[in-house]
N, C-alpha and C positions, 0 to 999 in steps of 0.2 A: 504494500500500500504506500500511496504517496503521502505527503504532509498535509498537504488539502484535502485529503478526498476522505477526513476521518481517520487518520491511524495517529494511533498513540505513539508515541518518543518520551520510553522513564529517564531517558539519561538528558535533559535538556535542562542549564540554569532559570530558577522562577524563583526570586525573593531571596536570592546568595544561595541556593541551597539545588539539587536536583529536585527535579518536577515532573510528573505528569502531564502530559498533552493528551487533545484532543485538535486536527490541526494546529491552529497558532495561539488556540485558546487552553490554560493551563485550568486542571480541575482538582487537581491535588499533590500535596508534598508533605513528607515526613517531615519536622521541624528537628531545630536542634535539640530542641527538649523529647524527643522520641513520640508527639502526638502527629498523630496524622491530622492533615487538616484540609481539609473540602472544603470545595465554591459549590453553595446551594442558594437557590430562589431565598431571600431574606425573612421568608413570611417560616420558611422548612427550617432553620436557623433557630429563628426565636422557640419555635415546637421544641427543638432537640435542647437547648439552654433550658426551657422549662422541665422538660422532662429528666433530664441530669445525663443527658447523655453527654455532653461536651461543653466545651465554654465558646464566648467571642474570641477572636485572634487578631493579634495586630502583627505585620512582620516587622515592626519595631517601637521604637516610643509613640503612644497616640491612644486615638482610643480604636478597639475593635473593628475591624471592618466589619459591614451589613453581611454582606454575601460569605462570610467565610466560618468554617468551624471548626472549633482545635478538637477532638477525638482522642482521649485519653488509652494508655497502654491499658486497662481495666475493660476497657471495651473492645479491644483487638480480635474479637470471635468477629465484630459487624463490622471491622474496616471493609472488609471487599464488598458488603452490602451498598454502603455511605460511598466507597469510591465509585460505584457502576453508579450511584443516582448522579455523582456531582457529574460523571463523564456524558449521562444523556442529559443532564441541563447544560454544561455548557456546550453540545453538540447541537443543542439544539438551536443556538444564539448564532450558530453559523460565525460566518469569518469574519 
């Protein structure tokens, strides 16, 4: 598969760190603190902070971004869950 046409590249830099693609649109990266952390629709974000699945993430000083969510090592049975949803939302935002 090419870059465009939907194929994933894990070894690509997103936020100092390797990342996750979906073409040129990154949906997820293990952080330096070992959480994984997903780009979801902001409204699926707020759900999973209520719920205790994960927290807001910033990838540096600030507050939280909307769209993203840190996924703690306690939760590691659903990472591959949480990375297929973030991979078809940002697939679906196209390029």
């Amino acid at each position: 598969m090419a870059e465009g046409d939907g194929a994933i590249s894990a070894h690509r830099k997103g936020f100092g760190t390797r990342s996750m693609f979906v073409g040129r649109k990154m949906f997820a990266v293990l952080d330096r603190t070992g959480e994984l952390v997903v780009k979801l629709p902001p409204e699926r974000v707020a759900e999973l902070i209520a719920g205790r699945i994960g927290r807001g993430w910033s990838p540096g000083v600030g507050a939280p971004l909307k769209e993203y969510l840190a996924i703690p090592f306690t939760h590691r049975k659903r990472w591959a869950e949480f990375a297929r949803e973030a991979r078809a939302y940002m697939g679906e935002k196209g390029e």
